[in-house]
C-alpha atoms as a printed R data frame, in Angstrom:
    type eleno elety resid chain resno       x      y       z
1   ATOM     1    CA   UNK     A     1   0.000  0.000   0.000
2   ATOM     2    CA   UNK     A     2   1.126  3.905  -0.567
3   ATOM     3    CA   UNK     A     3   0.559  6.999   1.020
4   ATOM     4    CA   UNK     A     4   2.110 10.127  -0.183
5   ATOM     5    CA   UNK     A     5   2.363 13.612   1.025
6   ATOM     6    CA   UNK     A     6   2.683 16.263  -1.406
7   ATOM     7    CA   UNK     A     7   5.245 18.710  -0.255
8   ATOM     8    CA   UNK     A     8   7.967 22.109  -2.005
9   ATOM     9    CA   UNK     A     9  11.418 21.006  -1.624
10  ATOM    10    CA   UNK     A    10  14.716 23.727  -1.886
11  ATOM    11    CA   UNK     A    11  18.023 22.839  -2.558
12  ATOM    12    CA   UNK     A    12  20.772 24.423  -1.667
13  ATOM    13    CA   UNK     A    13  24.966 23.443  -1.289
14  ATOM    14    CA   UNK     A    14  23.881 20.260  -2.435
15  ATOM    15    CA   UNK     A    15  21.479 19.962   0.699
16  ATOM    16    CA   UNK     A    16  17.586 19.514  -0.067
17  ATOM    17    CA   UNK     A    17  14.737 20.832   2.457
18  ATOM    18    CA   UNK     A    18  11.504 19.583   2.867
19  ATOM    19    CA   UNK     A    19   8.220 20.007   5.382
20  ATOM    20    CA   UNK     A    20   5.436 17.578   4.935
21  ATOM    21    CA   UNK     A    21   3.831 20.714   6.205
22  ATOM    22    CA   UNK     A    22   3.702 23.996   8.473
23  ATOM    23    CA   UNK     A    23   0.748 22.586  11.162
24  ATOM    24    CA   UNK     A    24   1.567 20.637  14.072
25  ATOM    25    CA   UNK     A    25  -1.934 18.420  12.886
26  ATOM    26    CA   UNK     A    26  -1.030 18.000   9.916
27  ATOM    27    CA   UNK     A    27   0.748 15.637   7.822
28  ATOM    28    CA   UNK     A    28   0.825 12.083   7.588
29  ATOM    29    CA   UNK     A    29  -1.780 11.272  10.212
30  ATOM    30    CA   UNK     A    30  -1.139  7.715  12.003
31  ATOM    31    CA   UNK     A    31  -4.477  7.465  12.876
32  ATOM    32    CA   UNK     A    32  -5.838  6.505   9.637
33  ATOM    33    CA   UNK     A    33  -2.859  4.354   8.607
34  ATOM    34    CA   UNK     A    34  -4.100  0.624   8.255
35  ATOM    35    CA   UNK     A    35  -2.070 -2.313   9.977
36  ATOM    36    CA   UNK     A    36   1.037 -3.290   7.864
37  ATOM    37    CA   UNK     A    37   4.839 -2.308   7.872
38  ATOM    38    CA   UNK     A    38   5.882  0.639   6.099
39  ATOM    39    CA   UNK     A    39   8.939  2.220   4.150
40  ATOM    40    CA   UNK     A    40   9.767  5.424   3.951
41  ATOM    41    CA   UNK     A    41  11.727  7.441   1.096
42  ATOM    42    CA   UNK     A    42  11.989 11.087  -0.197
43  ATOM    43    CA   UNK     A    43  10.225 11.385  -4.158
44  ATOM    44    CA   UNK     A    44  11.714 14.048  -6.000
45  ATOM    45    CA   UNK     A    45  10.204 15.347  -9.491
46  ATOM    46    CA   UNK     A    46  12.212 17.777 -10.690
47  ATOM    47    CA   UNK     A    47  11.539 20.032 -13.364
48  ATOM    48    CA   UNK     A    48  12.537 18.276 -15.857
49  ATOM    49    CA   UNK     A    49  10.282 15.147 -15.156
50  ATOM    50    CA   UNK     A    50  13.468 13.329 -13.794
51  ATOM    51    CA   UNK     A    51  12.476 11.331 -10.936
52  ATOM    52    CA   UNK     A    52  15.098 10.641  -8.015
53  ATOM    53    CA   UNK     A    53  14.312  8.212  -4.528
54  ATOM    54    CA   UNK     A    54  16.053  9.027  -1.470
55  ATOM    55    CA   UNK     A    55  15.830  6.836   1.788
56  ATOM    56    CA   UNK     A    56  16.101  8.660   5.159
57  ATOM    57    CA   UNK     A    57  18.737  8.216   8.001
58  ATOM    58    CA   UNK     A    58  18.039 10.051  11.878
59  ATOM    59    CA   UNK     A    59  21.196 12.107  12.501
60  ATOM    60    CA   UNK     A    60  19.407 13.963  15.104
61  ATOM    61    CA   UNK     A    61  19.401 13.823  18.784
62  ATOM    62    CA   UNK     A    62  16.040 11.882  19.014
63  ATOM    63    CA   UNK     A    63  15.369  8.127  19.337
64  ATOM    64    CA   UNK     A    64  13.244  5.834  17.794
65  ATOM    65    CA   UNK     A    65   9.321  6.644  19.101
66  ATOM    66    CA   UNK     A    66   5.908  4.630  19.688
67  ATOM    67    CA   UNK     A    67   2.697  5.848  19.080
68  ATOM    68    CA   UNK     A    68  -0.739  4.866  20.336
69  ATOM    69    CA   UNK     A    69  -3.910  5.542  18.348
70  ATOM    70    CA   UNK     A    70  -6.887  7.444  19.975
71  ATOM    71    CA   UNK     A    71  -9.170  4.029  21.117
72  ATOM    72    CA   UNK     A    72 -11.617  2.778  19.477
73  ATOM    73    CA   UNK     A    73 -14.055  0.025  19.215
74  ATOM    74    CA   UNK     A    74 -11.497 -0.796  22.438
75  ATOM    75    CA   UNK     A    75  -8.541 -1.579  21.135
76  ATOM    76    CA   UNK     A    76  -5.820  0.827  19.413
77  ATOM    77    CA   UNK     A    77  -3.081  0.757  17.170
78  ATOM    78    CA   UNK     A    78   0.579  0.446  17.913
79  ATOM    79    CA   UNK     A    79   2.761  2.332  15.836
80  ATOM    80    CA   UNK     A    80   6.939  1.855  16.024
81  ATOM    81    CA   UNK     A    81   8.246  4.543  14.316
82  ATOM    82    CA   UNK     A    82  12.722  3.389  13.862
83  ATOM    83    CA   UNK     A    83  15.242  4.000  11.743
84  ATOM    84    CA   UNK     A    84  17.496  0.461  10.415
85  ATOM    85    CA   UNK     A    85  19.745 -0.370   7.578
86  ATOM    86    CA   UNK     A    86  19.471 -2.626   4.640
87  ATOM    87    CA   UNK     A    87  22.913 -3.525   2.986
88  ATOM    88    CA   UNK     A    88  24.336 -0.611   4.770
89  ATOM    89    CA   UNK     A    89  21.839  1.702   3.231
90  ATOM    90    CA   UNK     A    90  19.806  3.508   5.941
91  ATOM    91    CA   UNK     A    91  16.015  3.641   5.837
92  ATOM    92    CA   UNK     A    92  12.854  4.907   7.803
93  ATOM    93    CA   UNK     A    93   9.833  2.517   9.116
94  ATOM    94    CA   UNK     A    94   6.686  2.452  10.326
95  ATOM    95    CA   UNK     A    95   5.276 -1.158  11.832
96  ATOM    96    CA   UNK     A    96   1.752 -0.757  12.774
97  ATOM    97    CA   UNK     A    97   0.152 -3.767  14.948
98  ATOM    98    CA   UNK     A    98  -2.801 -3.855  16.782
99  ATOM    99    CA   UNK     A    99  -2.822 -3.968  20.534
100 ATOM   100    CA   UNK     A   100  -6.060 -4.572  22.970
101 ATOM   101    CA   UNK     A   101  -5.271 -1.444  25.575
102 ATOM   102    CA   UNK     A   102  -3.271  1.259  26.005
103 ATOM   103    CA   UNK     A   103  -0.264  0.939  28.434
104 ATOM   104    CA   UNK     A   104  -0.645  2.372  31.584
105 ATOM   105    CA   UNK     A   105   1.138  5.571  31.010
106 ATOM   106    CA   UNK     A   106  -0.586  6.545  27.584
107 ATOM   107    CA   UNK     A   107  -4.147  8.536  27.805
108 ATOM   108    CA   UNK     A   108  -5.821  9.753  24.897
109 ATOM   109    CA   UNK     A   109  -7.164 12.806  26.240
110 ATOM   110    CA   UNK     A   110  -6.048 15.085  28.762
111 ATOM   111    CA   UNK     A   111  -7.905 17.554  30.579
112 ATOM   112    CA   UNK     A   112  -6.982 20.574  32.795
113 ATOM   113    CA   UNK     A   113  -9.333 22.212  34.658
114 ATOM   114    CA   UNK     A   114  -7.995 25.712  35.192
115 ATOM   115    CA   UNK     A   115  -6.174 26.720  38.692
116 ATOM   116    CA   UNK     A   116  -6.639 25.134  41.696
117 ATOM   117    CA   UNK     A   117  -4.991 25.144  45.499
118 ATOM   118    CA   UNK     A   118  -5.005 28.384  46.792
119 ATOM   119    CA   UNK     A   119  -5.086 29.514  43.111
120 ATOM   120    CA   UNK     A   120  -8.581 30.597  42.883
121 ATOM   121    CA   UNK     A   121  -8.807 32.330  39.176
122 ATOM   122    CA   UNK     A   122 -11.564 34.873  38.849
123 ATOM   123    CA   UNK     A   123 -14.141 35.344  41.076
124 ATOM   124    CA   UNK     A   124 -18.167 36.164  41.418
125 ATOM   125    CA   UNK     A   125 -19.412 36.447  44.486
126 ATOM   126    CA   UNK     A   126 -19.910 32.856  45.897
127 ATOM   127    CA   UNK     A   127 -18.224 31.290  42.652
128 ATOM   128    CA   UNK     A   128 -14.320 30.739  41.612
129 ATOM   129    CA   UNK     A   129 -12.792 30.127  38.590
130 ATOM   130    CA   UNK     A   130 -11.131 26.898  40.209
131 ATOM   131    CA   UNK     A   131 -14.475 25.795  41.180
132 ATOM   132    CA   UNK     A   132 -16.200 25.708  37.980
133 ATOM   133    CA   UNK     A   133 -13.221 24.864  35.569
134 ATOM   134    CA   UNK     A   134 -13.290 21.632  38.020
135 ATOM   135    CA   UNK     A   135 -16.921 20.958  37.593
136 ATOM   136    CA   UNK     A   136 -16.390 20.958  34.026
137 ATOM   137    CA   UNK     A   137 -13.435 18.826  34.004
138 ATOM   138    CA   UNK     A   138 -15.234 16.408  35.925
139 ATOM   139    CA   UNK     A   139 -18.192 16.026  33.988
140 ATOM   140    CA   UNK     A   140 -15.932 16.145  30.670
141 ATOM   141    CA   UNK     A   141 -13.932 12.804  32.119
142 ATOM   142    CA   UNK     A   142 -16.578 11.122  32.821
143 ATOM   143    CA   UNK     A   143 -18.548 11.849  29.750
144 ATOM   144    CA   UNK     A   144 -15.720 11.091  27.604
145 ATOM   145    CA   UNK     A   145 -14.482  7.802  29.429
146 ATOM   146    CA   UNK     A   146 -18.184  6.841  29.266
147 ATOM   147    CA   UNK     A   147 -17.380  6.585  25.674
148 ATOM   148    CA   UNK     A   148 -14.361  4.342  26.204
149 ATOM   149    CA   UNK     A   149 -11.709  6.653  26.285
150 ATOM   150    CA   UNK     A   150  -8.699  6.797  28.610
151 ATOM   151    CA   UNK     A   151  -8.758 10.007  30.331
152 ATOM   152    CA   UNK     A   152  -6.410 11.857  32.181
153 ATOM   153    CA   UNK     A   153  -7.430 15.196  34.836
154 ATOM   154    CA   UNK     A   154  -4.673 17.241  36.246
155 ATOM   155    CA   UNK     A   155  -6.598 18.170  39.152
156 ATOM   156    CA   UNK     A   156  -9.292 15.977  40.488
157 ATOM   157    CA   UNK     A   157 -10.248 18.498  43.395
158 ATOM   158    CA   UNK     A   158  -8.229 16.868  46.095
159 ATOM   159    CA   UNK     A   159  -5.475 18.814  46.106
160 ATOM   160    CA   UNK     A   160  -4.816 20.601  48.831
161 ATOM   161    CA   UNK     A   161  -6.358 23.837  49.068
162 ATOM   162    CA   UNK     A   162  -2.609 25.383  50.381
163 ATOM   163    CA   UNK     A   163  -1.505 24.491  47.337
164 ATOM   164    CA   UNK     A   164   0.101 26.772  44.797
165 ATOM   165    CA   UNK     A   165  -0.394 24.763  41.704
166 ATOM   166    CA   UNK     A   166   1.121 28.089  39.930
167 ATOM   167    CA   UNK     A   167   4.444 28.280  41.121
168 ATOM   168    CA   UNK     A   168   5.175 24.411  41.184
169 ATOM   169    CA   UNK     A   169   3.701 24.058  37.721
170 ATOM   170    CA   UNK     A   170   7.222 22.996  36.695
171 ATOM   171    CA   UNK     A   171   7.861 20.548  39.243
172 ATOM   172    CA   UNK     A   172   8.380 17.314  38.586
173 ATOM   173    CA   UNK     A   173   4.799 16.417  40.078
174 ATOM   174    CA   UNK     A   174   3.522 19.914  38.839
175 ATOM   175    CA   UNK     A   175   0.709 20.600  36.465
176 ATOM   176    CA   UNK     A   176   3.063 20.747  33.245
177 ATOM   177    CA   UNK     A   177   4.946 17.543  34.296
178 ATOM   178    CA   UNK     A   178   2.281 15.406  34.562
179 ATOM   179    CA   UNK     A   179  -0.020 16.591  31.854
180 ATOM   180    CA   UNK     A   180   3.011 15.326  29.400
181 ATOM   181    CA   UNK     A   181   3.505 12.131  31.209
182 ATOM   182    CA   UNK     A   182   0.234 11.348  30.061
183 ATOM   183    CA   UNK     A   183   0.916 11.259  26.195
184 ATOM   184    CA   UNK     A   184  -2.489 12.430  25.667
185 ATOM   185    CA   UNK     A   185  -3.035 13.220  22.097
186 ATOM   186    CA   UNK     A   186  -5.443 16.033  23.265
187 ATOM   187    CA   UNK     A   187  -5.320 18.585  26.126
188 ATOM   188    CA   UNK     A   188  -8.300 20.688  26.450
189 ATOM   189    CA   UNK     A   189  -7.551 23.247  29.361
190 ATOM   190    CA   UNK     A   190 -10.620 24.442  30.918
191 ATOM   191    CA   UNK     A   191 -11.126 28.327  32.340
192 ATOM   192    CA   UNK     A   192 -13.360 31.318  32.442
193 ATOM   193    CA   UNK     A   193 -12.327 34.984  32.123
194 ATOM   194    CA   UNK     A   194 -11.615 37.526  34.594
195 ATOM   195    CA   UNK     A   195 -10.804 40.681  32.575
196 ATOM   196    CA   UNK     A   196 -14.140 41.862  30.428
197 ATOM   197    CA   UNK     A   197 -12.454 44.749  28.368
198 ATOM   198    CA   UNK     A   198 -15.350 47.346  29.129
199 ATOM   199    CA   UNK     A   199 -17.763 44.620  27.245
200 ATOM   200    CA   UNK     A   200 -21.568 44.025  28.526
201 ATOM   201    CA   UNK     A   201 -21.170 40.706  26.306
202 ATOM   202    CA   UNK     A   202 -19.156 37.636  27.469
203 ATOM   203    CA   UNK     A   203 -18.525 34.605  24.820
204 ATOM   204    CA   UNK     A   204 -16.381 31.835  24.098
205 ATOM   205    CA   UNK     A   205 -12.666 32.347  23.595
206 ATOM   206    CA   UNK     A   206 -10.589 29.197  22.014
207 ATOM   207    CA   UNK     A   207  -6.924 30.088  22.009
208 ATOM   208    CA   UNK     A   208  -4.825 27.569  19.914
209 ATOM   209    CA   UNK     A   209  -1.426 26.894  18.927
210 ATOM   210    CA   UNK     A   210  -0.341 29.711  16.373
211 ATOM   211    CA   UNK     A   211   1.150 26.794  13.965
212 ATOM   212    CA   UNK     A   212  -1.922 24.689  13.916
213 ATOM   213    CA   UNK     A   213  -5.046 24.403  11.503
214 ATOM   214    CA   UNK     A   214  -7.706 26.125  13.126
215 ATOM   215    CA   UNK     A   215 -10.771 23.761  11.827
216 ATOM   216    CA   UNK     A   216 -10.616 22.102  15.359
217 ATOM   217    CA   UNK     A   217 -10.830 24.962  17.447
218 ATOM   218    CA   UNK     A   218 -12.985 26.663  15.279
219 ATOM   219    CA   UNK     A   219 -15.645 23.192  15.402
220 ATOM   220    CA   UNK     A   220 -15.254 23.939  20.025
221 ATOM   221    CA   UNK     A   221 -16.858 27.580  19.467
222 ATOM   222    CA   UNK     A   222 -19.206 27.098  17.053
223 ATOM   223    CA   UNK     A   223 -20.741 23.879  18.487
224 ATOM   224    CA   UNK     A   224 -20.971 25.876  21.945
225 ATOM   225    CA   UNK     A   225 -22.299 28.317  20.258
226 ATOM   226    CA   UNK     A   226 -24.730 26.625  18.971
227 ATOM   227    CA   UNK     A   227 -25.441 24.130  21.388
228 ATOM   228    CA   UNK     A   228 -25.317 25.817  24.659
229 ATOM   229    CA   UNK     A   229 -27.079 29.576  24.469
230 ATOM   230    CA   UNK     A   230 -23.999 31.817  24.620
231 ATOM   231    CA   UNK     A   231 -22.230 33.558  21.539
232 ATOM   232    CA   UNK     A   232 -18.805 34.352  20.136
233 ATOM   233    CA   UNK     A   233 -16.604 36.908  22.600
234 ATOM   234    CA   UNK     A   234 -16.384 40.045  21.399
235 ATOM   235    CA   UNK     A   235 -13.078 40.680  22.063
236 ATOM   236    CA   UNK     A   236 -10.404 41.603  19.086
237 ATOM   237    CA   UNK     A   237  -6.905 41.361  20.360
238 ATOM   238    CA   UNK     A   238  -5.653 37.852  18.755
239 ATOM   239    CA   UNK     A   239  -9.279 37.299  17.451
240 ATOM   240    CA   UNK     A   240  -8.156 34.797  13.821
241 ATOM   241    CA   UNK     A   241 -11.808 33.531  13.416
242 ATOM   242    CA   UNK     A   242 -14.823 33.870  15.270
243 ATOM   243    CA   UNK     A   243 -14.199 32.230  18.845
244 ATOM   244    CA   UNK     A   244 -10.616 31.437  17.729
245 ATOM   245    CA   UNK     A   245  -7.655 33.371  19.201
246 ATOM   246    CA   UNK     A   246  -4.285 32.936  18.941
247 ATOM   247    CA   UNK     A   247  -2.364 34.731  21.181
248 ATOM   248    CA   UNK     A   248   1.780 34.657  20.661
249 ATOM   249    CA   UNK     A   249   4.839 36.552  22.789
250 ATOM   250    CA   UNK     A   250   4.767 40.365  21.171
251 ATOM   251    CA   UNK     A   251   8.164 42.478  21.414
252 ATOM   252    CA   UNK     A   252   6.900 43.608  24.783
253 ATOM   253    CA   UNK     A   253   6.493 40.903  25.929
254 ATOM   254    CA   UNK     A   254   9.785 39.265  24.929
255 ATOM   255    CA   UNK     A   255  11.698 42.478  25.743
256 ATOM   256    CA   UNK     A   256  10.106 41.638  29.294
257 ATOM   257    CA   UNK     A   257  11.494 38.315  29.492
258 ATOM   258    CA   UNK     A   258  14.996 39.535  28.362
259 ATOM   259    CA   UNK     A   259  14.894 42.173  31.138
260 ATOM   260    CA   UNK     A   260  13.735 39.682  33.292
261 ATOM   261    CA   UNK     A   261  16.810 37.179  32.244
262 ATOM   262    CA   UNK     A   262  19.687 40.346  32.683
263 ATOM   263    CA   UNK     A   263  18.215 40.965  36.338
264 ATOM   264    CA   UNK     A   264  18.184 37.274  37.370
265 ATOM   265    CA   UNK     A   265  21.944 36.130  35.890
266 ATOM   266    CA   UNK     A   266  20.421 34.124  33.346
267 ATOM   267    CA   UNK     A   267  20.839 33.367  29.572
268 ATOM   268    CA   UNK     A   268  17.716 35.090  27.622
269 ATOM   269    CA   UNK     A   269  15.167 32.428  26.423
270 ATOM   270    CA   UNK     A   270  14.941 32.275  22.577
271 ATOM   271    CA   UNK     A   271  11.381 33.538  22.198
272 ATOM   272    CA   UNK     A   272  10.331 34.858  18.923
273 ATOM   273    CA   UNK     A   273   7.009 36.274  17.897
274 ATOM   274    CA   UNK     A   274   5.692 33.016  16.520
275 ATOM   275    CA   UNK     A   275   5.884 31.519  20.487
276 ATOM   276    CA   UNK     A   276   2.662 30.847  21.947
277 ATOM   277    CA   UNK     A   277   2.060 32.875  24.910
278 ATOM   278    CA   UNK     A   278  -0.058 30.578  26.937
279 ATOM   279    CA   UNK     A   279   1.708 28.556  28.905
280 ATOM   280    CA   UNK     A   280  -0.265 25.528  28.906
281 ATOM   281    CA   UNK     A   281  -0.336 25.226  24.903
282 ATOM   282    CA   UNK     A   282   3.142 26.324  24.589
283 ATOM   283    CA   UNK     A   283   4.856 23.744  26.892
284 ATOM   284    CA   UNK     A   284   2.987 20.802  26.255
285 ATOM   285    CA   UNK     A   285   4.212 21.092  22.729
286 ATOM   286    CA   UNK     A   286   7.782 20.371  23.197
287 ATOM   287    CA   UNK     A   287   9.717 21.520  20.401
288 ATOM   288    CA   UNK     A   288   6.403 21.966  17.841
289 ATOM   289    CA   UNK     A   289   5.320 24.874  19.721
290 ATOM   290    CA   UNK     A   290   8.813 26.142  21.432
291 ATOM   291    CA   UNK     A   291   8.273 24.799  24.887
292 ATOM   292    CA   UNK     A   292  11.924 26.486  26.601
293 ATOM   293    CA   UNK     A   293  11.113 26.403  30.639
294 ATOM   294    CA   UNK     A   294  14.368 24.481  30.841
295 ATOM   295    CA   UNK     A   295  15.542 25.229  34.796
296 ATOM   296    CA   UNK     A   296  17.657 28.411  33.858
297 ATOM   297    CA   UNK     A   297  15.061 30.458  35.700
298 ATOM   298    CA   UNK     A   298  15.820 29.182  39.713
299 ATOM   299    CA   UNK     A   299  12.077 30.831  40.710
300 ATOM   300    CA   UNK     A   300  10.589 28.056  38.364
301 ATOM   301    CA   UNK     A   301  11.352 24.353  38.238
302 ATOM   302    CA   UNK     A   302  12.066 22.078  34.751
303 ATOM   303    CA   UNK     A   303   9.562 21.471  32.082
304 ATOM   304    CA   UNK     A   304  11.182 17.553  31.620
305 ATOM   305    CA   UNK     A   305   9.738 17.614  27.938
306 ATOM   306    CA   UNK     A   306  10.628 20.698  27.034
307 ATOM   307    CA   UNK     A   307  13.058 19.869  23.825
308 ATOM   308    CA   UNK     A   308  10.792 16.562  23.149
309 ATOM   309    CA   UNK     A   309   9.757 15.919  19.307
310 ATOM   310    CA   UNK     A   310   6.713 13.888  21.253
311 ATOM   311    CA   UNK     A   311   3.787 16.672  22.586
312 ATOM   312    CA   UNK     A   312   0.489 17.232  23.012
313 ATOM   313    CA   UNK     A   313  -2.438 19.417  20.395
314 ATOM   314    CA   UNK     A   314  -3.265 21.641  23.303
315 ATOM   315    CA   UNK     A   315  -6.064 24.172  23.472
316 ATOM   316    CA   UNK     A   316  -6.910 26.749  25.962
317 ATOM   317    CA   UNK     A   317 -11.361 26.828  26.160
318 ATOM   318    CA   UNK     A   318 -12.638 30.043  28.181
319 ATOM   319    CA   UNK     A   319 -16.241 29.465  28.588
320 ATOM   320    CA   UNK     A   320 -17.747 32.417  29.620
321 ATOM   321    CA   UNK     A   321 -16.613 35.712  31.619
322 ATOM   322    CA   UNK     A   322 -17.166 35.593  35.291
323 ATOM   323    CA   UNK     A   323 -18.158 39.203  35.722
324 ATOM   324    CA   UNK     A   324 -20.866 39.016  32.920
325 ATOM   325    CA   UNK     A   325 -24.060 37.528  34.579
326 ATOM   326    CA   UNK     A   326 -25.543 35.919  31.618
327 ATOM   327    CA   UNK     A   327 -22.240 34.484  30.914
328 ATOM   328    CA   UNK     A   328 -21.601 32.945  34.623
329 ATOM   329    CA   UNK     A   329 -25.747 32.303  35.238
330 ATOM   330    CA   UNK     A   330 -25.335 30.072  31.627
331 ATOM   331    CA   UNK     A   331 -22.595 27.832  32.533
332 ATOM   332    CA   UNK     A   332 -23.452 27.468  36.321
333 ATOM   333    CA   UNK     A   333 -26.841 26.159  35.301
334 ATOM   334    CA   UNK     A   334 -25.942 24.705  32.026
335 ATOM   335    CA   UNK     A   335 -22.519 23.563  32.471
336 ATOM   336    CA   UNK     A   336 -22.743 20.024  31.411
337 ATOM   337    CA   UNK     A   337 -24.229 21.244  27.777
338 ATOM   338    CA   UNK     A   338 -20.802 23.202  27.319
339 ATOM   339    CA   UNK     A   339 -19.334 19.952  28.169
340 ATOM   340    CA   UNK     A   340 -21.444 17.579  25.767
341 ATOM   341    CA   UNK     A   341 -20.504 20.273  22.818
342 ATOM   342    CA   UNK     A   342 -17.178 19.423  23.151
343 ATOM   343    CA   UNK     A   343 -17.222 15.685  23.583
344 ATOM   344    CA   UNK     A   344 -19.742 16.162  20.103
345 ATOM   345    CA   UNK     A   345 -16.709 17.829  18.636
346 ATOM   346    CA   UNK     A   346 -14.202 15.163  19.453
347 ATOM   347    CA   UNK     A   347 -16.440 12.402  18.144
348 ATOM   348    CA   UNK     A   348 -16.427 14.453  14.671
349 ATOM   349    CA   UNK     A   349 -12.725 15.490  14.634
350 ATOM   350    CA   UNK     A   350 -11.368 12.590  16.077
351 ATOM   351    CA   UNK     A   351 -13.478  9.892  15.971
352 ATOM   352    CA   UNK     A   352 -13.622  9.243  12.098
């Protein structure tokens, strides 16, 4: 059997260049490759209709990997992903078996329910940020693992409420850690607003990775929209489509960091403009979305996987605005219809 992806090369001091493509879910997708053992090599047609194969050898810094499909009908794939030789002539491979359950360290979706501890979020009245985003997590997990998935929570509500799940977010037990232990091949991070930018009209707000195709994110806020009574936010600042945001490091921002690097006796972090700003999509990434909370900053601890080629399609979902009543009054009393739109937008992105 073939597959092929279509793809510009450039070549250059005898060197050739080539992306399968610019979106981090993108590409060859492994979840739609049948069981079988596969070979992979380079097709170049050049101009002139010549035709030239070329097989591929890792000189990089990264292993051999294993991937696990999303379940389904209970069971997933296993796919070994290695570079061998033939005759001394190096290749690529793909060997895709089926196995009966994931191991016990693999998830297919992860969920993080925003804040937590002593770390409140926004606030109405009686309600918290931390309080709701739970709720929602909650119901999410179980509505998803009802389904059959394997589901992993950050936060299940018993951590302790002395916690400051914001400055040990980089421990080794810490809210980044373990959310890329999990190997989930989604993270949906869960939150409502705070700041309502002098609007009388809350909304959703999807912020995604700035390298990724937006159809996903864009499928969350309309199906909310839709489903559950509320509307698109309002707001304009890294507004790409309606309910989609994607909001990446300006100069201030980096100029910030620098700063922040000189007066600390550390080496500058190479952030660039096309660096997602939000923590939670940026270092569950690894290298696809320039994760670089490395240790050199002593007030934070080590994102583990923060130069990994392995990381996680992460999106940050803010529900509502807590200081806009019909926002907060709609997902208080109709929380678990937020929740079914996204599970309904899983099954139709995912789930094929």
């Amino acid at each position: 059997m073939k597959y092929g992806i279509k793809s510009d090369f450039y070549t250059q001091n005898n060197t050739i260049s080539f992306s399968s493509t610019d979106k981090i879910n993108e590409g060859l997708d492994l979840e739609t490759i049948p069981i079988n053992e596969y070979y992979i090599f380079i097709k170049l047609t050049f101009s002139n209709s010549d035709i030239k194969y070329y097989s591929l050898k890792n000189t990089s810094s990264y292993s051999d990997l294993t991937y696990y499909t999303i379940t389904k009908s209970n069971s997933n794939n296993k796919i070994d992903i290695s570079f061998n030789q033939y005759n001394g002539i190096p290749y690529m491979n793909l060997c895709v078996k089926k196995v009966d359950s994931l191991p016990e360290d693999i998830y297919d979706f992860a969920i993080d329910p925003g804040h937590g501890g002593k770390d409140k979020g926004a606030k109405s009245g009686d309600y918290t940020e931390a309080e709701l985003a739970l709720k929602c997590g909650l119901d999410l997990k179980n509505k998803l693992e009802i389904l059959g998935f394997k589901v992993f929570i950050s936060r299940d509500g018993s951590e302790s409420q002395t916690e400051d799940t914001t400055t040990n977010m980089y421990d080794e037990n810490g809210r980044i850690n373990i959310l890329n232990k999990s190997h989930a091949k989604l993270l949906l991070s869960l939150h409502l607003n705070e700041n309502i930018y002098n609007k009388k009209l809350g909304g959703i707000e999807v912020y995604a990775p700035s390298n990724c195709n937006l159809d996903f994110a864009s499928s969350i806020a309309k199906n909310i929209v839709d489903d559950c009574g509320t509307n698109y936010s309002s707001l304009k600042s890294f507004k790409a489509e309606d309910g989609v945001y994607v909001r990446n490091f300006n100069n201030a921002d980096i100029l910030a960091y620098k700063t922040r690097a000189s007066k600390s006796g550390y080496e500058p972090y190479n952030i660039t403009t096309s660096t997602p700003y939000l923590y939670i999509i940026r270092e569950t990434g690894g290298i696809s979305t320039g994760a670089f909370v490395d240790g050199r900053n002593k007030l934070y601890g080590k994102n583990i996987f923060y130069n990994s080629n392995i990381g996680i399609e992460a999106y940050q979902i803010e529900l509502g605005y807590m200081k806009i009543n019909t926002d907060l009054e709609n997902i208080v009393n109709n929380y678990p219809q937020y929740m079914d739109a996204i599970v309904k937008t899983i099954q139709e992105n995912y789930i094929k």
